[in-house]
C-alpha positions in Angstrom: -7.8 20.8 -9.1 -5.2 20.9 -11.4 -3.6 17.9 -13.6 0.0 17.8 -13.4 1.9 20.1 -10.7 5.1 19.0 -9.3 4.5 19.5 -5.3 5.7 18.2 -2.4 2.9 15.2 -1.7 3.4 14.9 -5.9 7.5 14.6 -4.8 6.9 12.1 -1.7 4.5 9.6 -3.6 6.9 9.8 -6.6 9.9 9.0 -3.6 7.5 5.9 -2.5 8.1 4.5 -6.2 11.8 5.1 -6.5 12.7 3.3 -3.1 10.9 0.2 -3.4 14.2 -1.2 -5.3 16.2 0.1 -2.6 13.8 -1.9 -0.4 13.5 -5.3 -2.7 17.3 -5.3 -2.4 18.4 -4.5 0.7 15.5 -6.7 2.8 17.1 -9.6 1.3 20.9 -8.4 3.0 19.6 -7.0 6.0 15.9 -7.4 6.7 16.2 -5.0 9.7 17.7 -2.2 7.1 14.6 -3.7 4.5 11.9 -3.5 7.3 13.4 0.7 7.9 12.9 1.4 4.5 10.2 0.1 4.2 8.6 2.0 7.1 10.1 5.3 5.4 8.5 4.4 2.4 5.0 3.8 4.1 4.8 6.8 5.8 5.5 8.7 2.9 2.0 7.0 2.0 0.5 8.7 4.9 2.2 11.9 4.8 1.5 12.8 1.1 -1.9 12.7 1.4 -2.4 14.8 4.7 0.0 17.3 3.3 -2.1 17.7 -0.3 -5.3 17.8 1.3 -3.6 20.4 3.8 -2.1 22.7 1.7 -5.1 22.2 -1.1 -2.8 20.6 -3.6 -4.7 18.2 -4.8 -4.1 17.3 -8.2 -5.2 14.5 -10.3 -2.1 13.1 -11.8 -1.6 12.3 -7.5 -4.9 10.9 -7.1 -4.0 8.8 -9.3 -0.4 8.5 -8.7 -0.5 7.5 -4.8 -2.9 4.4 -5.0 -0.3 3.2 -7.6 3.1 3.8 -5.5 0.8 2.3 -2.5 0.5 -0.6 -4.2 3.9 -1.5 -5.9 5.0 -0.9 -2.7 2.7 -3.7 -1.4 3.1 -5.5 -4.3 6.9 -5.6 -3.9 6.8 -6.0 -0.5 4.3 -9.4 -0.8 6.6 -11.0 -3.4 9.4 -10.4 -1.4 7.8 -12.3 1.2 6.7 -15.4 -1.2 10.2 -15.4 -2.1 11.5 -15.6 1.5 8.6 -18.1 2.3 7.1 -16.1 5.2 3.8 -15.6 3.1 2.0 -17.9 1.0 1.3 -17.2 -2.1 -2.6 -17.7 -2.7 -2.8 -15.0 0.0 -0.5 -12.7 -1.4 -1.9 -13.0 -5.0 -5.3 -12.1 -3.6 -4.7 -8.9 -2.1 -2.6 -8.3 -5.1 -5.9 -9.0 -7.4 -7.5 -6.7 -5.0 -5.7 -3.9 -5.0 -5.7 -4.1 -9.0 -9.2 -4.0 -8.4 -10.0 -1.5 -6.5 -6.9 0.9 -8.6 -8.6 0.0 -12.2 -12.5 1.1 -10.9 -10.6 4.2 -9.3 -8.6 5.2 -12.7 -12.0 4.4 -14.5 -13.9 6.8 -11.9 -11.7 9.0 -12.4 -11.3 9.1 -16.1 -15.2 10.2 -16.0 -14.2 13.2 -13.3 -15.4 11.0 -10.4 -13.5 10.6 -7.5 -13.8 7.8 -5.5 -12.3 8.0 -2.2 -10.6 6.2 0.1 -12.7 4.5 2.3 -12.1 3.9 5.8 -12.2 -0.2 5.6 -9.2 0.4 2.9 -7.4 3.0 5.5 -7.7 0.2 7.8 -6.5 -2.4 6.1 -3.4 -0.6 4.4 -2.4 -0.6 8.3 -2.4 -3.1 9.5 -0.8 -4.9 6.3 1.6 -2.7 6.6 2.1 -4.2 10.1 2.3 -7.5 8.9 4.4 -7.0 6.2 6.8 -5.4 9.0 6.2 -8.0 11.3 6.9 -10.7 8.5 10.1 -9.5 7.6 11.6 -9.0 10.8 10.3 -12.5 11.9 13.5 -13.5 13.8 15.6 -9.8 13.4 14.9 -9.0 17.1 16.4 -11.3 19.5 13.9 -13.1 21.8 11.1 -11.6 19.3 9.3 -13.9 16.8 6.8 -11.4 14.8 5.8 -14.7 12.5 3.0 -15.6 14.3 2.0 -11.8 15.1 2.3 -10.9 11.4 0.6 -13.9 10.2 -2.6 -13.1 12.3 -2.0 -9.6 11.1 -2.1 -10.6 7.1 -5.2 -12.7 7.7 -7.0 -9.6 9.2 -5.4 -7.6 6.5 -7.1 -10.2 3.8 -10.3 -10.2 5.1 -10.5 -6.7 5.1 -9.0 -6.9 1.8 -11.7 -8.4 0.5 -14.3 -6.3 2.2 -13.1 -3.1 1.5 -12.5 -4.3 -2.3 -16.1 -5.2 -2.5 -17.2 -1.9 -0.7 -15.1 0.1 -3.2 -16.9 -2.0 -6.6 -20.7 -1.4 -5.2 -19.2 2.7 -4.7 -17.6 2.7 -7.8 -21.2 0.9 -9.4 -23.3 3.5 -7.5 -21.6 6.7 -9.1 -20.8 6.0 -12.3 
């Protein structure tokens, strides 16, 4: 596994980072152009991953590189949605605490050449928050559609298992180090 090695999941997470402006400025013009880019943005998230572990270029610098674009792009997309007032804050403050969480036990795992790695209660809930974070901003985009009350729903299920996951990933990270 090599440190720093400029590749095409390496490429894609680093893409992730550089279009969340792009995102924070055009959901507040259009938020069906917002709620595209964001989608581009999150499947980078998925597509880095299965294309490092695929090809068997897995470096370090992206282990700890994706978690990081995942979350500003979380991040950016849950203050967005404080600032619009289609989330409250308290919730999105603690999945943003969480996800600082789990990112500083990973760097500190990994820092001691432990890897700690995604579990499948995190998997789940970066989906469906990215669900809700869709469904949240395109709230009244689609005629005859109102995702509020879908993406609402969707963001509590996505802080519950926010919180579960988070506390799964401190007991792993207390376990191997």
């Amino acid at each position: 596994m090599s440190t720093l090695r400029l590749n095409l999941p390496t490429v894609l997470t680093l893409s992730r980072i550089v279009i969340i402006p792009v995102f924070i400025f055009s959901v507040y013009l259009n938020p069906l152009f917002g709620a595209f880019i964001f989608i581009i943005a999150s499947l980078t998230d998925f597509l880095d991953g299965y294309l490092a572990r695929r090809s068997g270029e897995i470096t370090k610098f992206g282990i700890i590189l994706d978690p990081i674009a995942d979350k500003f792009l979380v991040i950016s997309a849950l203050i967005v949605l404080v600032d619009m007032a289609r989330l409250p804050a308290w919730i999105a403050i603690t999945i943003i605490a969480r996800e600082f969480l789990v990112t500083g036990l990973r760097v500190v795992a990994l820092s001691k050449d432990i890897v700690i790695p995604a579990e499948l209660g995190g998997k789940i809930k970066t989906t469906i928050q990215i669900v809700a974070i869709i469904c949240l901003i395109l709230m009244r985009s689609i005629p005859e559609i109102d995702l509020y009350d879908i993406g609402i729903v969707l963001i509590w299920i996505a802080l519950v298992l926010s919180i579960v996951s988070g506390i799964q990933y401190t007991i792993s990270f207390w376990k191997r180090i």
